[in-house]
C-alpha positions as a Markdown table, in Angstrom:
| # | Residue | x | y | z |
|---|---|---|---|---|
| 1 | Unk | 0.0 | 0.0 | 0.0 |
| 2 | Unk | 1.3 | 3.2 | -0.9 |
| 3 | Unk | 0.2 | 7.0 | 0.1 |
| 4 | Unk | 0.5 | 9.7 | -2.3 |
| 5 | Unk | -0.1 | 13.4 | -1.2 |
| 6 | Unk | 0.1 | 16.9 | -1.7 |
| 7 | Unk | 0.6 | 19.1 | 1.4 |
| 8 | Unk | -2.0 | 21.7 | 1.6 |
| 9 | Unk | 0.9 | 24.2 | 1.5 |
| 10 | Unk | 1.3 | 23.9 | -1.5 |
| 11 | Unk | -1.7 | 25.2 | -2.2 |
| 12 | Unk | -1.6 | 28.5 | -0.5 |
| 13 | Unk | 1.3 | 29.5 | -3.2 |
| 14 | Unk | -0.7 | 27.4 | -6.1 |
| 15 | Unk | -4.4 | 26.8 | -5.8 |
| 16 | Unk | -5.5 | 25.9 | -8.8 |
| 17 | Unk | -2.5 | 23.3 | -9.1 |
| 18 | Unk | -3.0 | 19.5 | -9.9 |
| 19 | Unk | -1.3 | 16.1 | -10.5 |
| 20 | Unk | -2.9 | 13.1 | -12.3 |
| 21 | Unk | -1.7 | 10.1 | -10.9 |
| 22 | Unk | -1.3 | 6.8 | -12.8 |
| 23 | Unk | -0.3 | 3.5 | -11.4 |
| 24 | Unk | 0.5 | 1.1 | -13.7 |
| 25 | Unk | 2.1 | -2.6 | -13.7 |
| 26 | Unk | 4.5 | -3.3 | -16.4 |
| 27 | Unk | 3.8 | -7.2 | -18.3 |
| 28 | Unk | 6.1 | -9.1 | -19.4 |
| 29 | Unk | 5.1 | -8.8 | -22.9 |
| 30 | Unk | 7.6 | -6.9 | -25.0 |
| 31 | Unk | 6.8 | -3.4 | -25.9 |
| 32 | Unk | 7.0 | -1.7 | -29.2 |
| 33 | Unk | 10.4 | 0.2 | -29.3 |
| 34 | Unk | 10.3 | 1.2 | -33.2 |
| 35 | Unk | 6.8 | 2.4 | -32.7 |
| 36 | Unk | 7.8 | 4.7 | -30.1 |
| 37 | Unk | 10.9 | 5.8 | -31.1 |
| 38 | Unk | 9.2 | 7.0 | -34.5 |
| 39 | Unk | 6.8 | 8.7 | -32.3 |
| 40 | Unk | 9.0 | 10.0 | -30.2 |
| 41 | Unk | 10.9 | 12.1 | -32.9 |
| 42 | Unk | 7.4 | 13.1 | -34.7 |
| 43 | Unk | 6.4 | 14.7 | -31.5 |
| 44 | Unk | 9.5 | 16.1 | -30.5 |
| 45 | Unk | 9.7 | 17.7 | -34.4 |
| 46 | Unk | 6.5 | 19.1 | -34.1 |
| 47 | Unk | 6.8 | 21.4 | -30.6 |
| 48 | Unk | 8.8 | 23.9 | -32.5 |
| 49 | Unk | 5.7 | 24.9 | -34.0 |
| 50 | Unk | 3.4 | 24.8 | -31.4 |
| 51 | Unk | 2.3 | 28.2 | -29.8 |
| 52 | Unk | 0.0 | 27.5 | -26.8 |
| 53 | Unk | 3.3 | 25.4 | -25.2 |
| 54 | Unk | 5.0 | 28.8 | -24.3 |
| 55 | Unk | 1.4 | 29.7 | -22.2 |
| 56 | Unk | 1.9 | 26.2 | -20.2 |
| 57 | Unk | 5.6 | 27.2 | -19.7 |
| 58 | Unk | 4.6 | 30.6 | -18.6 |
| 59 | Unk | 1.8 | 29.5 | -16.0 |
| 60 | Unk | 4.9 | 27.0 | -14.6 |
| 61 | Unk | 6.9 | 30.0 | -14.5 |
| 62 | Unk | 4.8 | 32.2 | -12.3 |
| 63 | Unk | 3.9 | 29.1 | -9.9 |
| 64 | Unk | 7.7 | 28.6 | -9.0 |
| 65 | Unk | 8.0 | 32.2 | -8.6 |
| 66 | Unk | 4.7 | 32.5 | -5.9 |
| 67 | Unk | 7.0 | 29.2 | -4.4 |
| 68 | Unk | 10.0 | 31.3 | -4.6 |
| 69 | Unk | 12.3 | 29.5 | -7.1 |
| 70 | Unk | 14.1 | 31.2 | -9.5 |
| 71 | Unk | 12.4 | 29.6 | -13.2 |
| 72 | Unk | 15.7 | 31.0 | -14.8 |
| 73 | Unk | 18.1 | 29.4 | -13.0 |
| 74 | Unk | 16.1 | 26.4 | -12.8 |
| 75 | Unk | 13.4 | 26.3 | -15.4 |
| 76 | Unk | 10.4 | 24.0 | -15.3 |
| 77 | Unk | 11.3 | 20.5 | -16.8 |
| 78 | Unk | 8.9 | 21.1 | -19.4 |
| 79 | Unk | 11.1 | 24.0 | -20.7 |
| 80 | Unk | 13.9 | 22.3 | -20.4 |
| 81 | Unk | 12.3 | 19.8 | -22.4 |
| 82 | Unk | 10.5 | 22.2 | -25.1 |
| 83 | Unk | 14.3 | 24.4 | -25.7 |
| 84 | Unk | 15.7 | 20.5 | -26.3 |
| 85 | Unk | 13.4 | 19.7 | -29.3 |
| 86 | Unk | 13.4 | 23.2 | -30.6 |
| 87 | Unk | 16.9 | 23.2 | -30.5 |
| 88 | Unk | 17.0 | 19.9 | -32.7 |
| 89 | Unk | 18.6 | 17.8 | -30.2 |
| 90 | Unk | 17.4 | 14.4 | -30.1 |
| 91 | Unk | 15.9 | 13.0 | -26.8 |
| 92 | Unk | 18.1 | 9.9 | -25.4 |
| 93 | Unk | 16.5 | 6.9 | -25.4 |
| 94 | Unk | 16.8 | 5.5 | -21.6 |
| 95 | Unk | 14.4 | 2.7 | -22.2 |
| 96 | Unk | 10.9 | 2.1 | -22.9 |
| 97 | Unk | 9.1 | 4.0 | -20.0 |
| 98 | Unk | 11.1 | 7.1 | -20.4 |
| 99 | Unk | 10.6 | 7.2 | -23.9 |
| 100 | Unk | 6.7 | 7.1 | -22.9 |
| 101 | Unk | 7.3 | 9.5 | -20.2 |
| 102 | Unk | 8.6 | 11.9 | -23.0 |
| 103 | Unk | 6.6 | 11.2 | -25.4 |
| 104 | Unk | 3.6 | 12.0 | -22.8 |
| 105 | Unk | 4.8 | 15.6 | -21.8 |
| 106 | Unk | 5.3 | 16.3 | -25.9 |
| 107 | Unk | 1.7 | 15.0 | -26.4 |
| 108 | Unk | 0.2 | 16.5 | -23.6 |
| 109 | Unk | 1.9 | 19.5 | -23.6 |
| 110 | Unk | 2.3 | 19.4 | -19.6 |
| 111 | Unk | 5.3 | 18.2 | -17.4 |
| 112 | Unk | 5.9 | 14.1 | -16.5 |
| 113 | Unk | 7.3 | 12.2 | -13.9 |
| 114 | Unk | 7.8 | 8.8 | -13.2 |
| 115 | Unk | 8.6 | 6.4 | -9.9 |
| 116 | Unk | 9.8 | 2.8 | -9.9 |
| 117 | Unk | 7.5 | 1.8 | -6.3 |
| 118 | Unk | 9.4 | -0.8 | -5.6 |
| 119 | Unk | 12.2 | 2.0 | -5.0 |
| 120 | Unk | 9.9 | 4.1 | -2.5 |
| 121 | Unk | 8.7 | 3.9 | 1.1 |
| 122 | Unk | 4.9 | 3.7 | 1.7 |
| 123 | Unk | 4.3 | 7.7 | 1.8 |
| 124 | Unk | 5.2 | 10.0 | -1.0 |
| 125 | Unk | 4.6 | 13.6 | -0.6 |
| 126 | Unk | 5.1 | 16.9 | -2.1 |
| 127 | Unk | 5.8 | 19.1 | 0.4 |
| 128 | Unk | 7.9 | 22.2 | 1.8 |
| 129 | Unk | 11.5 | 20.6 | 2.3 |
| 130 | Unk | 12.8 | 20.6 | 6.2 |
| 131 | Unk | 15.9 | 20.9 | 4.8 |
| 132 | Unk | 17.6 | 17.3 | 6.3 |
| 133 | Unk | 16.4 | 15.4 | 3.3 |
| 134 | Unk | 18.5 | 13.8 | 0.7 |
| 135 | Unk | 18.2 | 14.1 | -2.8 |
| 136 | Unk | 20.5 | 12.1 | -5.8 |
| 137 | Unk | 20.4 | 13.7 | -8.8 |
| 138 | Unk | 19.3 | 11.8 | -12.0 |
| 139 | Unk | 22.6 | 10.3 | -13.3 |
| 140 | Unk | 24.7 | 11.5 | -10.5 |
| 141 | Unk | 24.3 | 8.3 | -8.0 |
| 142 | Unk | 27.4 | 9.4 | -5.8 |
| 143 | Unk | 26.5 | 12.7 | -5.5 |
| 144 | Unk | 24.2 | 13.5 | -2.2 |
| 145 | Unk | 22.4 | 17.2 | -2.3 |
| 146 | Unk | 20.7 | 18.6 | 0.7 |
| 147 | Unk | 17.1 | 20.9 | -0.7 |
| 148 | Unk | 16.3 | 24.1 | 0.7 |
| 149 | Unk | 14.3 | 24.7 | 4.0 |
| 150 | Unk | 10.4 | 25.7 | 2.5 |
| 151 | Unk | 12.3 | 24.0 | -0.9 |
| 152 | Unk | 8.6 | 22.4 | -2.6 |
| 153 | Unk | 10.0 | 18.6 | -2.9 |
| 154 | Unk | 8.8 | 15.6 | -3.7 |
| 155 | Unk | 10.1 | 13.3 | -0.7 |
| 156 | Unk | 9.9 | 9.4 | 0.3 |
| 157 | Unk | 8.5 | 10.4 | 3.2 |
| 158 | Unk | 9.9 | 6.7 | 5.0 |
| 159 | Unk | 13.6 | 7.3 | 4.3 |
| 160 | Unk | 13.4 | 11.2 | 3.6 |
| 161 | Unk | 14.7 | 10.7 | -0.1 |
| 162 | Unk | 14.1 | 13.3 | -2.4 |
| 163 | Unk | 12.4 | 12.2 | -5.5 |
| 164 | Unk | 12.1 | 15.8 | -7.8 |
| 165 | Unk | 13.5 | 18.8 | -6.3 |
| 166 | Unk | 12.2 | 22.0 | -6.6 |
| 167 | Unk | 8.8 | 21.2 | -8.0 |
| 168 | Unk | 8.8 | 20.1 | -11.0 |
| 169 | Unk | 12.4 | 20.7 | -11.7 |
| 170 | Unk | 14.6 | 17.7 | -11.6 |
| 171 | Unk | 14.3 | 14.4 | -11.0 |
| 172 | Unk | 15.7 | 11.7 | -9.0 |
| 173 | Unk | 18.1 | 9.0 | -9.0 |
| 174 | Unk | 16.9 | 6.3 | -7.3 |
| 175 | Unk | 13.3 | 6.0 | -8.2 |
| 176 | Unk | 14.2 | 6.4 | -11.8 |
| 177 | Unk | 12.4 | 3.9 | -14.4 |
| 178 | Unk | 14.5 | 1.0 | -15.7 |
| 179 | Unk | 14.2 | -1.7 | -17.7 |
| 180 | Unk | 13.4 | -3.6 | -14.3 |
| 181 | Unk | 10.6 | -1.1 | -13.0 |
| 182 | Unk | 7.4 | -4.0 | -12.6 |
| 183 | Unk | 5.2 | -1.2 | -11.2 |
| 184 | Unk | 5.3 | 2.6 | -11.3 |
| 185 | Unk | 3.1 | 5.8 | -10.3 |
| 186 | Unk | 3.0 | 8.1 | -13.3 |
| 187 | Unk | 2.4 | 12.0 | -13.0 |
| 188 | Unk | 0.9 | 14.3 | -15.2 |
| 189 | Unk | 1.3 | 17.6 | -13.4 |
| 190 | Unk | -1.1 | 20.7 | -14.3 |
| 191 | Unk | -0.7 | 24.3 | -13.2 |
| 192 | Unk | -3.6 | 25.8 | -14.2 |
| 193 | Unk | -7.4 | 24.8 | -12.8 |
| 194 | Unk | -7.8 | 23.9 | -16.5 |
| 195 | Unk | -10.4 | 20.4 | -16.1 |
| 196 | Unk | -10.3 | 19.5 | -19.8 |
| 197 | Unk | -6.1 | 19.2 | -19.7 |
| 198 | Unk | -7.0 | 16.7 | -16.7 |
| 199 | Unk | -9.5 | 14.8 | -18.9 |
| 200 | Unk | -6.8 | 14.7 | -21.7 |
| 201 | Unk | -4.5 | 13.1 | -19.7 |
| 202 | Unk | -6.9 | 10.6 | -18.6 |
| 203 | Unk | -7.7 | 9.7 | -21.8 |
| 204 | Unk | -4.1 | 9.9 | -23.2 |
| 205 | Unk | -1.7 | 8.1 | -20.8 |
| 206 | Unk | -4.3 | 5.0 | -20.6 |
| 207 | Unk | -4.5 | 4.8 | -24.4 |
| 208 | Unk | -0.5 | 5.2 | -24.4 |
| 209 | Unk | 0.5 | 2.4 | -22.0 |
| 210 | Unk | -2.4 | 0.2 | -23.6 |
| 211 | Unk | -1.2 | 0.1 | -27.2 |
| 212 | Unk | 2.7 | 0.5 | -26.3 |
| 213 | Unk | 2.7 | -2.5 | -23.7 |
| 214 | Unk | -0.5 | -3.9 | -23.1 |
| 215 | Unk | -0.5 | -2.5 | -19.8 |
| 216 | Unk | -3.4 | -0.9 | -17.9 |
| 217 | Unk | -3.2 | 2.7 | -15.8 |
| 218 | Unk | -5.8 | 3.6 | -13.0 |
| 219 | Unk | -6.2 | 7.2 | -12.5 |
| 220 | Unk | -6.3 | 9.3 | -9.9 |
| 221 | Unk | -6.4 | 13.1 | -9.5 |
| 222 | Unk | -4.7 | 15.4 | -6.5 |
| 223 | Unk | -5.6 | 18.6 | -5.8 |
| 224 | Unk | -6.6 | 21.1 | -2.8 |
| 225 | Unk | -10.0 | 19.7 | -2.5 |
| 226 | Unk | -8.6 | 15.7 | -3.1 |
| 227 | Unk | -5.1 | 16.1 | -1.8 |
| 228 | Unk | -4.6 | 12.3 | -0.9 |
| 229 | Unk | -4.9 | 8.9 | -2.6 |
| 230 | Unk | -4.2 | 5.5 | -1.6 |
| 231 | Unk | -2.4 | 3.0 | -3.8 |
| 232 | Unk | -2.6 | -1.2 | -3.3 |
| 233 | Unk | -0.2 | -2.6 | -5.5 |
């Protein structure tokens, strides 16, 4: 059984803010790489044209300044993400779920995130940081940060391990997706109080994992008036 929250903090600097949840169990069946890879690079050609991204970007951009982070220094991933394709720069290809994770955020239009459960503790939380948590960057596995006191984290609340610092803005090492990940929560994270984006996703990431692996995703939405969801796996 596994908790998944949103501290009602976070809602005094972002009301309207939301995160689809999708927890899914990986079969055994094999996926189809060429399928997504070709996908993948469609949708990662076609955000250079796409105007209403820069309004998602820009409604990220004021929620991490009401939270107090610095968006130019550390941009939202979905930026990040966006100035990678529209710079022409292939995405890597980690392995299956990542390549879904991408091609998700490029579909959708909205940032992703991704945790292996069998990695976590039984609470996960986005929260204020205390400031005594630890958090391993994605790639970096011997390198150890501590977040900023008030910091908005998502945080193993067991073990105190950070999974995505500040927000939305970068994620962890050791929940990361592998080729091993049997079960995984999903995140689809919205700023605005937009309910048809939600209902996209819904539809989308379902239809996504369905036709990739033949693998079904519930859904569940957080947000300030449903800020807690519990998850048997």
């Amino acid at each position: 059984m596994h908790s998944i929250a949103i501290d009602p903090r976070v809602f005094e600097h972002a009301p309207d803010y939301s995160r689809c949840v999708f927890t899914i169990q990986v079969p055994d069946t094999a996926s189809a790489p060429e399928m997504l890879a070709e996908a993948l690079r469609r949708h990662a050609g076609s955000i250079g044209s796409c105007r209403y991204v820069n309004d998602r970007i820009a409604e990220w951009e004021g929620i991490f300044h009401a939270v107090g982070i610095n968006p130019n220094r550390y941009p939202p991933s979905l930026k990040s993400l966006v100035k990678r394709c529209r710079s022409g720069k292939s995405l890597p290809y980690v392995n299956d779920l990542v390549a879904i994770m991408n091609l998700a955020s490029l579909m959708l239009r909205q940032p992703c995130g991704a945790d292996d459960l069998d990695k976590v503790g039984n609470e996960l939380l986005l929260r204020p940081a205390d400031g005594d948590e630890a958090f391993v960057p994605l790639g970096a596995k011997d390198l150890v940060e501590t977040p900023d006191p008030g910091e908005i984290v998502y945080v193993d609340n067991t073990n105190k391990n950070v999974l995505c610092r500040r927000f939305i803005w970068r994620n962890g090492h050791l929940s990361r997706l592998t080729e091993h990940t049997s079960k995984l929560a999903f995140n689809v994270d919205i700023a605005s109080g937009n309910s048809f984006l939600a209902l996209e996703a819904r539809i989308l990431i379902p239809r996504l994992f369905w036709d990739l692996m033949r693998a079904d995703a519930k859904y569940h939405l957080l947000n300030a008036q449903n800020p807690r969801v519990e998850i048997d796996m």
